[in-house]
PQR file of N, CA, C, O and H, with PARSE charges and radii, in Angstrom:
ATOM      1  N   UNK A   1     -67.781  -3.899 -44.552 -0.4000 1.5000
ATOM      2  CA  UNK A   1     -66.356  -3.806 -44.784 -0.0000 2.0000
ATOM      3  C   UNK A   1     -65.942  -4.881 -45.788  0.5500 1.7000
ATOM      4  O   UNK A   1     -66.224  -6.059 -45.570 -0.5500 1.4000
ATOM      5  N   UNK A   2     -65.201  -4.458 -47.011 -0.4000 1.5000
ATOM      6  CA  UNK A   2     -65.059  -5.359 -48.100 -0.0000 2.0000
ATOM      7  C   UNK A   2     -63.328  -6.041 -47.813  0.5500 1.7000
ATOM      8  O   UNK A   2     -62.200  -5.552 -47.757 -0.5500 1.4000
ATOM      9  H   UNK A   2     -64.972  -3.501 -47.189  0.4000 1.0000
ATOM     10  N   UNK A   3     -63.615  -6.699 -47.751 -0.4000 1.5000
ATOM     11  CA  UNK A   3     -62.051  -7.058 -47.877 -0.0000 2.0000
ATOM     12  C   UNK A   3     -61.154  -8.016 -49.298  0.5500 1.7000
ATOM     13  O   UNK A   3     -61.464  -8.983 -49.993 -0.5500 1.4000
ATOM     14  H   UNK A   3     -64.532  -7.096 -47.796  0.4000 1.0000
ATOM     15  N   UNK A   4     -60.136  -7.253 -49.221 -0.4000 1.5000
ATOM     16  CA  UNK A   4     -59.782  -8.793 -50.564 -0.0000 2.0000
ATOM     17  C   UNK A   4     -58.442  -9.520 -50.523  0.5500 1.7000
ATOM     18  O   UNK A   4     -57.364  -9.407 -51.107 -0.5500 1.4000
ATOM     19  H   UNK A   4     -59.884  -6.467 -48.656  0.4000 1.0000
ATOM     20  N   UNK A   5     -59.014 -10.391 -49.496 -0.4000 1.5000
ATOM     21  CA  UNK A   5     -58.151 -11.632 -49.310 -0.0000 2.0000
ATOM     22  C   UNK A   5     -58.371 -12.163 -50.546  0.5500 1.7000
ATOM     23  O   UNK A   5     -59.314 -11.981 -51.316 -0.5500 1.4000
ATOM     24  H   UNK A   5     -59.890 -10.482 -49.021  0.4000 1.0000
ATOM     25  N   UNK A   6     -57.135 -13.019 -50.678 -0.4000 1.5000
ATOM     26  CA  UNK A   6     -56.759 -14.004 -51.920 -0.0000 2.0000
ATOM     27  C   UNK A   6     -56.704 -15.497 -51.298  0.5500 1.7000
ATOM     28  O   UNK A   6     -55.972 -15.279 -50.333 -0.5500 1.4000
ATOM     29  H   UNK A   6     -56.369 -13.167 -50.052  0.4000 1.0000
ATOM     30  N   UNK A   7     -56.855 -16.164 -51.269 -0.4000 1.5000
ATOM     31  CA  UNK A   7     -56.925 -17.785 -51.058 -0.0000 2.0000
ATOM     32  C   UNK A   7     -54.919 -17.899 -51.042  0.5500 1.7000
ATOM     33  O   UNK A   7     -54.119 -17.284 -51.746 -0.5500 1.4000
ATOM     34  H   UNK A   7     -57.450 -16.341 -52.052  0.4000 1.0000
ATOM     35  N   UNK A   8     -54.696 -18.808 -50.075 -0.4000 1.5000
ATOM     36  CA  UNK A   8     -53.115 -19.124 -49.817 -0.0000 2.0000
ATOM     37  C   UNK A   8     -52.763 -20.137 -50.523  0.5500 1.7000
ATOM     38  O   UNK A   8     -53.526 -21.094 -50.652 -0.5500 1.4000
ATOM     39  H   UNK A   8     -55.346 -19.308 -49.502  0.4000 1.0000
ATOM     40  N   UNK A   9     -51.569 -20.100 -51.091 -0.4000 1.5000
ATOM     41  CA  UNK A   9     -50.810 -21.153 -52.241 -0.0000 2.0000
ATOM     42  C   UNK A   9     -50.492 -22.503 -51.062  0.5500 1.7000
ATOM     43  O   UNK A   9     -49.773 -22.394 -50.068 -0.5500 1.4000
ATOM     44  H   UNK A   9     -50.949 -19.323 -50.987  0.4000 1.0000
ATOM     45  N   UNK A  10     -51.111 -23.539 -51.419 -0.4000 1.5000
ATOM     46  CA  UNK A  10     -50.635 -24.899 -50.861 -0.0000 2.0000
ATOM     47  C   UNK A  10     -49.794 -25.636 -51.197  0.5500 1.7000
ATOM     48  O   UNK A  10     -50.279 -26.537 -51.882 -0.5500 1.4000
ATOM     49  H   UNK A  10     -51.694 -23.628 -52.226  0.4000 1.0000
ATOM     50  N   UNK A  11     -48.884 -25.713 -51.084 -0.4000 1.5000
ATOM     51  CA  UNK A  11     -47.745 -26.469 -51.696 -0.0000 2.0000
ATOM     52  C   UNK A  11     -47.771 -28.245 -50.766  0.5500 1.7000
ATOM     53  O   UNK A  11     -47.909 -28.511 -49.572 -0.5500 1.4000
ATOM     54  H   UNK A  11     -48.490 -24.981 -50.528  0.4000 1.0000
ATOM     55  N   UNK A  12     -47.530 -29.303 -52.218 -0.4000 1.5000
ATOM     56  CA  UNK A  12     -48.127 -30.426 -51.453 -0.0000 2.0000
ATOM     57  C   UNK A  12     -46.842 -31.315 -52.145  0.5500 1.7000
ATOM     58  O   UNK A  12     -46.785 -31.254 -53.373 -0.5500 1.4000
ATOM     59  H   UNK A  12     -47.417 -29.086 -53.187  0.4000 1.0000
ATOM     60  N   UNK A  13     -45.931 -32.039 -51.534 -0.4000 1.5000
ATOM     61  CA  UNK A  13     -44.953 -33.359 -51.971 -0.0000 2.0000
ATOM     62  C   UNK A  13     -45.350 -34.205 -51.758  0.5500 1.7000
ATOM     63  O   UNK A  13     -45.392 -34.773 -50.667 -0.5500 1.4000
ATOM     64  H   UNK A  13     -45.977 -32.089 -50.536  0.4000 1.0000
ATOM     65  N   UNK A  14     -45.837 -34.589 -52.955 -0.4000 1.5000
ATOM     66  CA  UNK A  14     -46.038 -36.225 -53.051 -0.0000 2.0000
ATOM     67  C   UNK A  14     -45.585 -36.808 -54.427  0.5500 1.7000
ATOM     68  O   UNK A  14     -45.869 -36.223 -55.472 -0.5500 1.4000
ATOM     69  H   UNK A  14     -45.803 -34.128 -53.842  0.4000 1.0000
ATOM     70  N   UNK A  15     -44.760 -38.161 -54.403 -0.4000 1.5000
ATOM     71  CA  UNK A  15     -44.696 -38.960 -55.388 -0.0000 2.0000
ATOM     72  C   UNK A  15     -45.512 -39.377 -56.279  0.5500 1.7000
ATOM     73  O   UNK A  15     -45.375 -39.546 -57.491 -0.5500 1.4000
ATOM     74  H   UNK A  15     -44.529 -38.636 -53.554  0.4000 1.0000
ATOM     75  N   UNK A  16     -46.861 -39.615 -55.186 -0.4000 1.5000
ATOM     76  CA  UNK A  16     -47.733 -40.656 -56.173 -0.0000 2.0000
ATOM     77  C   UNK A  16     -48.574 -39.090 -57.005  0.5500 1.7000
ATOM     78  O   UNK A  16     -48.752 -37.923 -56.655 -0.5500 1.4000
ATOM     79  H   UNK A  16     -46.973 -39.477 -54.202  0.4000 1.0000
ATOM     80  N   UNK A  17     -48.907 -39.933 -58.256 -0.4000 1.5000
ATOM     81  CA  UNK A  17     -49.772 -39.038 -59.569 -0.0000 2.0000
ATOM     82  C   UNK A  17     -51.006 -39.067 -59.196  0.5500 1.7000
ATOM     83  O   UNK A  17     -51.744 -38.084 -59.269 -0.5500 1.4000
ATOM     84  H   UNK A  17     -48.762 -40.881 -58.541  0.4000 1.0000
ATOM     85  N   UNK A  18     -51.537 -40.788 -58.528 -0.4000 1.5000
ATOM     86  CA  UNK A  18     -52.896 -40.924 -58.185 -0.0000 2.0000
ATOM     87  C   UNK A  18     -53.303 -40.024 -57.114  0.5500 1.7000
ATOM     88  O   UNK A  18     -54.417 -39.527 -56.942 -0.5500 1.4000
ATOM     89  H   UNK A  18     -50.938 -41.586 -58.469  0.4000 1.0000
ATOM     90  N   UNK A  19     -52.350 -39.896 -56.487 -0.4000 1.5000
ATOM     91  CA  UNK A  19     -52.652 -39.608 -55.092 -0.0000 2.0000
ATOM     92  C   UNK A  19     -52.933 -37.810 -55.308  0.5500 1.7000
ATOM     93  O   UNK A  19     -53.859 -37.174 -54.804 -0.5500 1.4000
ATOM     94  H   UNK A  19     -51.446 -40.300 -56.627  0.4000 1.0000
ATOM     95  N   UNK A  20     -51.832 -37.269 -56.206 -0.4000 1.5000
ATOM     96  CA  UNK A  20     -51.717 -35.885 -56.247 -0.0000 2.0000
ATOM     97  C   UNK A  20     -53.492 -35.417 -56.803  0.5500 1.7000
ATOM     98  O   UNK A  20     -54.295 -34.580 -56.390 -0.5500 1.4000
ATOM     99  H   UNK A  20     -51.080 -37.786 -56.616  0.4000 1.0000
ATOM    100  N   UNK A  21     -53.525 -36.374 -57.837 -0.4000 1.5000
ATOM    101  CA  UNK A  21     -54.982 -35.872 -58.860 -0.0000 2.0000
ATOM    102  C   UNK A  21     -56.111 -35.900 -57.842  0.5500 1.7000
ATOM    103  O   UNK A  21     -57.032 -35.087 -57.761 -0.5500 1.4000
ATOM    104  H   UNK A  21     -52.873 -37.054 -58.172  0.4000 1.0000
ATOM    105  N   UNK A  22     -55.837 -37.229 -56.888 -0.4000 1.5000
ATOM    106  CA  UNK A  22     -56.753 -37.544 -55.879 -0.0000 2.0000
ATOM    107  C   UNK A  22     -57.085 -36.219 -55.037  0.5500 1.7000
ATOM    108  O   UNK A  22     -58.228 -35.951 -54.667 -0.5500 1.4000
ATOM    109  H   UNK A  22     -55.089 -37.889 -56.954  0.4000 1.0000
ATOM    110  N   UNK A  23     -56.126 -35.535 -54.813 -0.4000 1.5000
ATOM    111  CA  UNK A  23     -55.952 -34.488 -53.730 -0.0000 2.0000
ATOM    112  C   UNK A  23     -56.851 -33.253 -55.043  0.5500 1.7000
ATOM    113  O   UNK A  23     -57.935 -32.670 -55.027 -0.5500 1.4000
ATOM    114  H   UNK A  23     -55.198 -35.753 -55.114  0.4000 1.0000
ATOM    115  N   UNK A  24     -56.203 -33.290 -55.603 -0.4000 1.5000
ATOM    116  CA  UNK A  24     -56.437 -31.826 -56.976 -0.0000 2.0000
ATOM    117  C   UNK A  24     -58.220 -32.076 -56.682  0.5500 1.7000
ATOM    118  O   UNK A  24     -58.938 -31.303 -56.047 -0.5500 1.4000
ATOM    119  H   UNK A  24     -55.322 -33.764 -55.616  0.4000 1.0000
ATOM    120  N   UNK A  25     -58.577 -33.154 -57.231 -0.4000 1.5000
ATOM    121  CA  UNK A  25     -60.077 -34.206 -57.276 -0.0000 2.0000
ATOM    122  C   UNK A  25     -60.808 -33.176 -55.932  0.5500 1.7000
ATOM    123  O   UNK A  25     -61.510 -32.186 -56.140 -0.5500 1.4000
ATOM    124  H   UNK A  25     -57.994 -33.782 -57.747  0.4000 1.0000
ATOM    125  N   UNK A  26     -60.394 -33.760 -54.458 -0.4000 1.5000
ATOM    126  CA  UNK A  26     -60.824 -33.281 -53.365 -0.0000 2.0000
ATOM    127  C   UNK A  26     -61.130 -32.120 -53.340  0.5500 1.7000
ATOM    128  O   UNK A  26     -62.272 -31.780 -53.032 -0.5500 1.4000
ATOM    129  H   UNK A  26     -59.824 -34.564 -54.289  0.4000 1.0000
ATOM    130  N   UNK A  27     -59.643 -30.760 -53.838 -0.4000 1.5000
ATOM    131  CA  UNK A  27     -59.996 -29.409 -53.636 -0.0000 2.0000
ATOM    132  C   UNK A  27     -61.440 -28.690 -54.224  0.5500 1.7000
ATOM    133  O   UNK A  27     -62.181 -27.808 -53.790 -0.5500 1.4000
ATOM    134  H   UNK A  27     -58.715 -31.036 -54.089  0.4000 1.0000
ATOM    135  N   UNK A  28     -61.430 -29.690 -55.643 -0.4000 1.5000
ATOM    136  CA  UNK A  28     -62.349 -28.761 -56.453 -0.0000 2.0000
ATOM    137  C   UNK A  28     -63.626 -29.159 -56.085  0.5500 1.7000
ATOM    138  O   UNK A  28     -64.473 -28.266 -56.121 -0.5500 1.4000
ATOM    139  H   UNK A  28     -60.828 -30.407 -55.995  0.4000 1.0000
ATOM    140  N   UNK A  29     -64.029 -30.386 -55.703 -0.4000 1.5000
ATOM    141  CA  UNK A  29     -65.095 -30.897 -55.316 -0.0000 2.0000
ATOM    142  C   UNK A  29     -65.819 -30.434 -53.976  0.5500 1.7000
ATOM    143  O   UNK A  29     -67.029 -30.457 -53.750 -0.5500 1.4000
ATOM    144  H   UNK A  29     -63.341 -31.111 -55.674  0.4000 1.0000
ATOM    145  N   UNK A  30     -64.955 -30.077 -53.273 -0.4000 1.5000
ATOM    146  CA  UNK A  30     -65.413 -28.597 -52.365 -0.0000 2.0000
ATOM    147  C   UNK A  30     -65.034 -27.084 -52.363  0.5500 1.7000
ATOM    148  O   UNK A  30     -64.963 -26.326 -51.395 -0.5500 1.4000
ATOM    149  H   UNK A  30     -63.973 -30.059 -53.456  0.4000 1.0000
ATOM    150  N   UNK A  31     -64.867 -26.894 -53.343 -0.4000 1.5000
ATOM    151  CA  UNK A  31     -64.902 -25.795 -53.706 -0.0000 2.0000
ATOM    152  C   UNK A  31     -64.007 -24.795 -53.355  0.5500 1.7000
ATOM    153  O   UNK A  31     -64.192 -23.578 -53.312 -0.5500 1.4000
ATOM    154  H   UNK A  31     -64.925 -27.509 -54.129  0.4000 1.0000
ATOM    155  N   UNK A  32     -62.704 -25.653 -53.032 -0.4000 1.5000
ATOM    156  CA  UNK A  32     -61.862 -24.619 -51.867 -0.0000 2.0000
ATOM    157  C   UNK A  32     -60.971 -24.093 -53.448  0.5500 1.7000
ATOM    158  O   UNK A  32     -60.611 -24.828 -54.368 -0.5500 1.4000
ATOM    159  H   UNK A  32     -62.554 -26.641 -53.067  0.4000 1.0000
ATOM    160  N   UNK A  33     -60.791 -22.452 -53.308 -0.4000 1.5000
ATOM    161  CA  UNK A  33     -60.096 -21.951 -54.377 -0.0000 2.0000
ATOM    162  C   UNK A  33     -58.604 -21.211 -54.138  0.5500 1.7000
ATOM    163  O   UNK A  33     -58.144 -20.185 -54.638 -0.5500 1.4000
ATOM    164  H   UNK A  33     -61.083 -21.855 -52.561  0.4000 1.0000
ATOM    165  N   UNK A  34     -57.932 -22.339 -52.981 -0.4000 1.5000
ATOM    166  CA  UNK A  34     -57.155 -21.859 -52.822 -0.0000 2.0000
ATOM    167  C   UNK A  34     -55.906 -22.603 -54.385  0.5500 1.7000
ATOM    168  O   UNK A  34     -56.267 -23.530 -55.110 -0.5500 1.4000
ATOM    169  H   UNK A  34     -58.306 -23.173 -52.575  0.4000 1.0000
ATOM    170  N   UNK A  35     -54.831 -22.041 -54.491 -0.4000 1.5000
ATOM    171  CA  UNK A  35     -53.784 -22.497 -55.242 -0.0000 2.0000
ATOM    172  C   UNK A  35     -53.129 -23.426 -55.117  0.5500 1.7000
ATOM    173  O   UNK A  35     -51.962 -23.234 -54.775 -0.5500 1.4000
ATOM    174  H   UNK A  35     -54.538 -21.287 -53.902  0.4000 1.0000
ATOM    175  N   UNK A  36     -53.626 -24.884 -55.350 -0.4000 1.5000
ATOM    176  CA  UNK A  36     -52.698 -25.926 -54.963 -0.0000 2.0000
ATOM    177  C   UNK A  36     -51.429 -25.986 -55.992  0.5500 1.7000
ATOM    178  O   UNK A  36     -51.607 -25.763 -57.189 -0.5500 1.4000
ATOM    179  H   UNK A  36     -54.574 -25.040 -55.628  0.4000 1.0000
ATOM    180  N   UNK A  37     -50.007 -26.329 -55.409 -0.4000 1.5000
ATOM    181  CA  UNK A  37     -49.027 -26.771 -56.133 -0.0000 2.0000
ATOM    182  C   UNK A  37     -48.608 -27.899 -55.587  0.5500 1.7000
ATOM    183  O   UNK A  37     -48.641 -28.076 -54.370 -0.5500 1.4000
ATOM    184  H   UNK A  37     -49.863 -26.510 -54.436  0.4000 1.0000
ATOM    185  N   UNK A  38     -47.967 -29.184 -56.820 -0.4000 1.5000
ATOM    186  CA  UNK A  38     -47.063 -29.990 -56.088 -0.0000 2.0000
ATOM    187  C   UNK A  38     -45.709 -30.173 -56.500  0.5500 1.7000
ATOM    188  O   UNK A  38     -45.227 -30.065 -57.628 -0.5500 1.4000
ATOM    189  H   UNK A  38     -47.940 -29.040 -57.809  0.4000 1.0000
ATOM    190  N   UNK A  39     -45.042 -30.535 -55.161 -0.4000 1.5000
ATOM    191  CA  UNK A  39     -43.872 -31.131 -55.379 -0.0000 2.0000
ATOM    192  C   UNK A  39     -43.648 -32.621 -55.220  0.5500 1.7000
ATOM    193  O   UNK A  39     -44.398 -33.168 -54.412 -0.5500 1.4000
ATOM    194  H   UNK A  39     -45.433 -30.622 -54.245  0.4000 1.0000
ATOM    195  N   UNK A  40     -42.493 -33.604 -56.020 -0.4000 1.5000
ATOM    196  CA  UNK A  40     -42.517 -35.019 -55.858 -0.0000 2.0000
ATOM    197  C   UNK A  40     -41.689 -35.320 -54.710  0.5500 1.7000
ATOM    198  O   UNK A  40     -41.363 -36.468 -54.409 -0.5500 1.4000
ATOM    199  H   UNK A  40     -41.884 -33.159 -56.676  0.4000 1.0000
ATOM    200  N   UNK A  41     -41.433 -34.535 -54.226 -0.4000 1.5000
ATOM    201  CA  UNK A  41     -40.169 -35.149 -52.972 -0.0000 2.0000
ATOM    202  C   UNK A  41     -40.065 -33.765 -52.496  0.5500 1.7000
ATOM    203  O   UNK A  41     -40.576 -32.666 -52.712 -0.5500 1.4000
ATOM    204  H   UNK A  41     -41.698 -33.603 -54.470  0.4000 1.0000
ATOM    205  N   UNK A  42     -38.718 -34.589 -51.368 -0.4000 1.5000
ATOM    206  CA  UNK A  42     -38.279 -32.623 -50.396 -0.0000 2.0000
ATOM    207  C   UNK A  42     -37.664 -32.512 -50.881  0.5500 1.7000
ATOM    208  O   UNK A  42     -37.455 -31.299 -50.862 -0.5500 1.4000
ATOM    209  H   UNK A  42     -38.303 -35.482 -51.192  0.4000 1.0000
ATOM    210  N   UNK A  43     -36.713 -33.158 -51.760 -0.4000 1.5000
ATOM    211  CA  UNK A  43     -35.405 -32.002 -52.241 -0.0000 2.0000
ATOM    212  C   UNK A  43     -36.129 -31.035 -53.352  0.5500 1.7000
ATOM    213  O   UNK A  43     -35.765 -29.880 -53.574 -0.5500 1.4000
ATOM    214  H   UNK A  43     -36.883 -34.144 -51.775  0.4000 1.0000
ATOM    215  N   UNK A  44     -37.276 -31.736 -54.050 -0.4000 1.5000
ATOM    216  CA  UNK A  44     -37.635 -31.079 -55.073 -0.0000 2.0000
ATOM    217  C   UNK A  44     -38.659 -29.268 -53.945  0.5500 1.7000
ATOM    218  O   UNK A  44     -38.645 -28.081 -54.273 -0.5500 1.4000
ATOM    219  H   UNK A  44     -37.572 -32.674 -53.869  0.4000 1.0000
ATOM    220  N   UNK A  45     -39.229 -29.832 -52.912 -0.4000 1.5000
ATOM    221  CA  UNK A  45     -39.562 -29.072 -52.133 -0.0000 2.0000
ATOM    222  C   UNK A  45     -39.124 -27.927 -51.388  0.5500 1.7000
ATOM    223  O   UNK A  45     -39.662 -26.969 -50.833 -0.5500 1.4000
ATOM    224  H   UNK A  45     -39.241 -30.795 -52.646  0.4000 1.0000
ATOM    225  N   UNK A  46     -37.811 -28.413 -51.589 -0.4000 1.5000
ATOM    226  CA  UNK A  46     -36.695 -27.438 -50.792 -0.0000 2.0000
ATOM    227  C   UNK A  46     -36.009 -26.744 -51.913  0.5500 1.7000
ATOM    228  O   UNK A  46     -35.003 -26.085 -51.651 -0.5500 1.4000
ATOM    229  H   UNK A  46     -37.374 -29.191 -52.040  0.4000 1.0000
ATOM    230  N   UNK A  47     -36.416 -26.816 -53.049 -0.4000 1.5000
ATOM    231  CA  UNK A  47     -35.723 -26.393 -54.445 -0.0000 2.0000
ATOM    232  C   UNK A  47     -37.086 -25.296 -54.683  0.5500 1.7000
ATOM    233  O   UNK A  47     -36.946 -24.195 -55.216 -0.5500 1.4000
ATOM    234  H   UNK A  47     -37.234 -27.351 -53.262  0.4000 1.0000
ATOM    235  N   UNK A  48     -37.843 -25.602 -54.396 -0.4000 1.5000
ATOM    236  CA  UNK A  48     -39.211 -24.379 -54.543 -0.0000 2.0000
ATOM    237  C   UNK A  48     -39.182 -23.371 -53.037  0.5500 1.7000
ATOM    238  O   UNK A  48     -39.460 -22.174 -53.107 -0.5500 1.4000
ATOM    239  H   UNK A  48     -37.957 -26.496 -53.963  0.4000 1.0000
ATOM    240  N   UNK A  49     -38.885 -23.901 -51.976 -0.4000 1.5000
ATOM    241  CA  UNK A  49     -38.890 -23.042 -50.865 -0.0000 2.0000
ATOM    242  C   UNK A  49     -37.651 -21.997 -51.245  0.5500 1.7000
ATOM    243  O   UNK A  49     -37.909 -20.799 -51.125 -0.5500 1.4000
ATOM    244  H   UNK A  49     -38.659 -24.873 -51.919  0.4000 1.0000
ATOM    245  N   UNK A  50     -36.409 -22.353 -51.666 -0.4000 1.5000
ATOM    246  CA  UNK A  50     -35.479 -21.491 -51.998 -0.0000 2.0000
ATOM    247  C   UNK A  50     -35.337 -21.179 -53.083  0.5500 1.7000
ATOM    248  O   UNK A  50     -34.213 -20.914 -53.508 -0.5500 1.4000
ATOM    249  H   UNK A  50     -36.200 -23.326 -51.763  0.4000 1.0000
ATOM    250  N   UNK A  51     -36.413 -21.118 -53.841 -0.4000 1.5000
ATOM    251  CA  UNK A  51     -36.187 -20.522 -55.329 -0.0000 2.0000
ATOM    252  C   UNK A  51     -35.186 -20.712 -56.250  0.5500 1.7000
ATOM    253  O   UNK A  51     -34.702 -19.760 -56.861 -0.5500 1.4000
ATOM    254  H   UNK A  51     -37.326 -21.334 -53.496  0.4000 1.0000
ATOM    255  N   UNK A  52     -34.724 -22.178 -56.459 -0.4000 1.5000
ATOM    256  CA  UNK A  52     -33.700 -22.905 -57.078 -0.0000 2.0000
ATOM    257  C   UNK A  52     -34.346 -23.992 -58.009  0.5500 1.7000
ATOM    258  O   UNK A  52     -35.363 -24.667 -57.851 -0.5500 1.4000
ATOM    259  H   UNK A  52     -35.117 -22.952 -55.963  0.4000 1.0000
ATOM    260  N   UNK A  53     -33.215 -23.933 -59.271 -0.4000 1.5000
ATOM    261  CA  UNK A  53     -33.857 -24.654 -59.979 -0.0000 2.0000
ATOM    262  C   UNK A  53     -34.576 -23.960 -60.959  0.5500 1.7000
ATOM    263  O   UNK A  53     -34.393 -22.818 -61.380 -0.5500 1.4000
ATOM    264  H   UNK A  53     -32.388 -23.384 -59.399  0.4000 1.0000
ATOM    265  N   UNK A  54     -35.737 -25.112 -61.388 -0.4000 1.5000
ATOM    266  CA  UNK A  54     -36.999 -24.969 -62.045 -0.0000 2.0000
ATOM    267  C   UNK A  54     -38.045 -23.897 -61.946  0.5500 1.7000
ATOM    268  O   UNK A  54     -38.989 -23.641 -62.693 -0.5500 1.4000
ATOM    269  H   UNK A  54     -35.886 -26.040 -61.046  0.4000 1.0000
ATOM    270  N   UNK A  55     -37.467 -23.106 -60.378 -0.4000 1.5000
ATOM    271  CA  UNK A  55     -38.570 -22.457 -59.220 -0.0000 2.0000
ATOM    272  C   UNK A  55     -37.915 -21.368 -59.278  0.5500 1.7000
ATOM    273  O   UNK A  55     -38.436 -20.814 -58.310 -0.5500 1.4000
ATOM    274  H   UNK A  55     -36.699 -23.314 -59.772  0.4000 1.0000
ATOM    275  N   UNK A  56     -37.051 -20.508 -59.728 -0.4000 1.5000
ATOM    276  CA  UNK A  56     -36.416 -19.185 -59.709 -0.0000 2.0000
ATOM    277  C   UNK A  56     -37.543 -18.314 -59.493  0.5500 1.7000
ATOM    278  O   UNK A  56     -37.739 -17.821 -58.382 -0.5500 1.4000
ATOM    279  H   UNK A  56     -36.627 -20.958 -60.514  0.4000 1.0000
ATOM    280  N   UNK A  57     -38.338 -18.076 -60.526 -0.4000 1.5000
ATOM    281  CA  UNK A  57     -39.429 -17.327 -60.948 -0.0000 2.0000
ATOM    282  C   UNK A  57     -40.348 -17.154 -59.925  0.5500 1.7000
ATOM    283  O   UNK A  57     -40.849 -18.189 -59.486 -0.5500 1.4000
ATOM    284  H   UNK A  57     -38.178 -18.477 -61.429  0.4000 1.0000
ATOM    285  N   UNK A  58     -40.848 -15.621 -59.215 -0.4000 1.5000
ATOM    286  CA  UNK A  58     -41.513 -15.616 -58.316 -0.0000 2.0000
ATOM    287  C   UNK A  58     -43.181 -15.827 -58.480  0.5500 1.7000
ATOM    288  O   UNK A  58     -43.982 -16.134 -57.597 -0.5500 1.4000
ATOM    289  H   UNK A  58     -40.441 -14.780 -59.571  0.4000 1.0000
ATOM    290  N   UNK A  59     -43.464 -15.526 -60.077 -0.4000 1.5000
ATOM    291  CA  UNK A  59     -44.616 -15.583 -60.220 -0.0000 2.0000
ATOM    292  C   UNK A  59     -45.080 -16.988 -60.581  0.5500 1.7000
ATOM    293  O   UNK A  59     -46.183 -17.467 -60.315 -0.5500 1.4000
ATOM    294  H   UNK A  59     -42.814 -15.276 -60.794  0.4000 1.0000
ATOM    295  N   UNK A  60     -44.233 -17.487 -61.125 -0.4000 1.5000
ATOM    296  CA  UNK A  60     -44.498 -18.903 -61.159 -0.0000 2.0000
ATOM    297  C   UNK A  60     -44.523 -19.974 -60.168  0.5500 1.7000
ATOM    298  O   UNK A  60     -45.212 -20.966 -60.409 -0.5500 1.4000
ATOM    299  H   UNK A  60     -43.337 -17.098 -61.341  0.4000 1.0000
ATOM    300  N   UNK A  61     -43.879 -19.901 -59.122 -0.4000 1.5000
ATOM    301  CA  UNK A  61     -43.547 -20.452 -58.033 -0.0000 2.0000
ATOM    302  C   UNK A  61     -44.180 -19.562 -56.563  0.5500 1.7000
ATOM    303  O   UNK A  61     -43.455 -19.383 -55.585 -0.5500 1.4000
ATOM    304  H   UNK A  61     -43.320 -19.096 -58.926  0.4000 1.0000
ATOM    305  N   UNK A  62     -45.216 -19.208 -56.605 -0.4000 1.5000
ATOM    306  CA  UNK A  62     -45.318 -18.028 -55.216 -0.0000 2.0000
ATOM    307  C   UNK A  62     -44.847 -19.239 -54.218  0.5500 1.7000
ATOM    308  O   UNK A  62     -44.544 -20.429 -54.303 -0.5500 1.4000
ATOM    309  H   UNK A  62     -45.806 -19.353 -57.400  0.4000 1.0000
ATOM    310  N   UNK A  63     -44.994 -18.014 -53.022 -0.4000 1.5000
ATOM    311  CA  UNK A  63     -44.603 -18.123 -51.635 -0.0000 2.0000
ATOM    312  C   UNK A  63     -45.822 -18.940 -51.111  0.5500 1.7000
ATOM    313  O   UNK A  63     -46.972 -18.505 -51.176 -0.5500 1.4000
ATOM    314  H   UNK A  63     -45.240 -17.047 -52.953  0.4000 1.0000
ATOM    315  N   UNK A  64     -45.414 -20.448 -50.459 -0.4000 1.5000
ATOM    316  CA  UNK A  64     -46.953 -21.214 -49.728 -0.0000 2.0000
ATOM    317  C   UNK A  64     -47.152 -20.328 -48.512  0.5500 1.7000
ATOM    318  O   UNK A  64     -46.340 -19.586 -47.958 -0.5500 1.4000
ATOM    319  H   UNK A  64     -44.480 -20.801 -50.406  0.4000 1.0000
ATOM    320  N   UNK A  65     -48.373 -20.571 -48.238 -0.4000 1.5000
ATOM    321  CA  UNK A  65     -49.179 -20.124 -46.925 -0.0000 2.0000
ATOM    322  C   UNK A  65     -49.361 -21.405 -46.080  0.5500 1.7000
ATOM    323  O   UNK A  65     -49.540 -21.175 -44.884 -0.5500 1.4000
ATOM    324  H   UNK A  65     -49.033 -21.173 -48.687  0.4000 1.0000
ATOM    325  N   UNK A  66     -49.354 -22.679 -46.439 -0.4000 1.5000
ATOM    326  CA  UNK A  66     -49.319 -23.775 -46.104 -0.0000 2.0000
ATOM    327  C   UNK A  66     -48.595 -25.201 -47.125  0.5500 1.7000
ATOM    328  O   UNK A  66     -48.603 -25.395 -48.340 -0.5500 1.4000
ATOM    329  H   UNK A  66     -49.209 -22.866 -47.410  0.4000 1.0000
ATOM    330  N   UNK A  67     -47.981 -26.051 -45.902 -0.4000 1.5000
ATOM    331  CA  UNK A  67     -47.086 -26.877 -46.627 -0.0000 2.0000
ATOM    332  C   UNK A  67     -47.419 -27.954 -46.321  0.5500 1.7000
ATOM    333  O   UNK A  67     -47.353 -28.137 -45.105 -0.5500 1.4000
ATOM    334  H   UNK A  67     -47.974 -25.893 -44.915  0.4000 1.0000
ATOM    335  N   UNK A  68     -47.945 -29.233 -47.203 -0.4000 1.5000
ATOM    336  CA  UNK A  68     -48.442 -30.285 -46.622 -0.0000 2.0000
ATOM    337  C   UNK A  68     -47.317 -31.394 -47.041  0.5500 1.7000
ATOM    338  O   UNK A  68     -46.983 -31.415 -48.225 -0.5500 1.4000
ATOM    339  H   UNK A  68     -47.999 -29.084 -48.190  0.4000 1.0000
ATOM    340  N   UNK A  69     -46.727 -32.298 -46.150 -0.4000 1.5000
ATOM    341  CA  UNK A  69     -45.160 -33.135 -46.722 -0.0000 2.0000
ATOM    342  C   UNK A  69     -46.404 -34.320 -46.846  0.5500 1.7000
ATOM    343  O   UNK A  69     -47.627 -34.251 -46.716 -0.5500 1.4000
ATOM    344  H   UNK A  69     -46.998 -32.281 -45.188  0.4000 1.0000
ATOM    345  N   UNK A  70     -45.474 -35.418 -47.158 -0.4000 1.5000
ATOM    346  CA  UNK A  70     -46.219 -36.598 -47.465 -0.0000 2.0000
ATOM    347  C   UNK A  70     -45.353 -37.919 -47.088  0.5500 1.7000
ATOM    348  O   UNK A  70     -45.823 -39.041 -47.279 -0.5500 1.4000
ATOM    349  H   UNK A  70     -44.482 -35.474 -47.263  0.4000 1.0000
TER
END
């Protein structure tokens, strides 16, 4: 039975740059191919959950499957 799941969009707020690349660094280095995105804060977070802003666009902004705050 073939199935075709897609890997879930991660949406991640964090300030720090080191920290974000650090994280980006982690995904690829195990190989996980899911879609990481970040945000720098919650308002900026809560501006992508409601499609406001910068984030209107559905294809540009998908829907997370998981939300990691910071």
């Amino acid at each position: 039975m073939k199935t075709n799941l897609k890997p879930i969009t991660i949406l991640m707020a964090d300030d720090d740059p080191e920290d974000r690349q650090l994280t980006k660094e982690a995904f690829e280095e195990n190989r996980l191919k899911n879609d990481l995105r970040f945000v720098e804060n919650g308002e900026e977070m809560l501006d992508y959950l409601n499609r406001r802003g910068k984030y209107t666009d559905p294809e540009s902004s998908p829907r997370p499957g998981l939300i990691l705050p910071t």
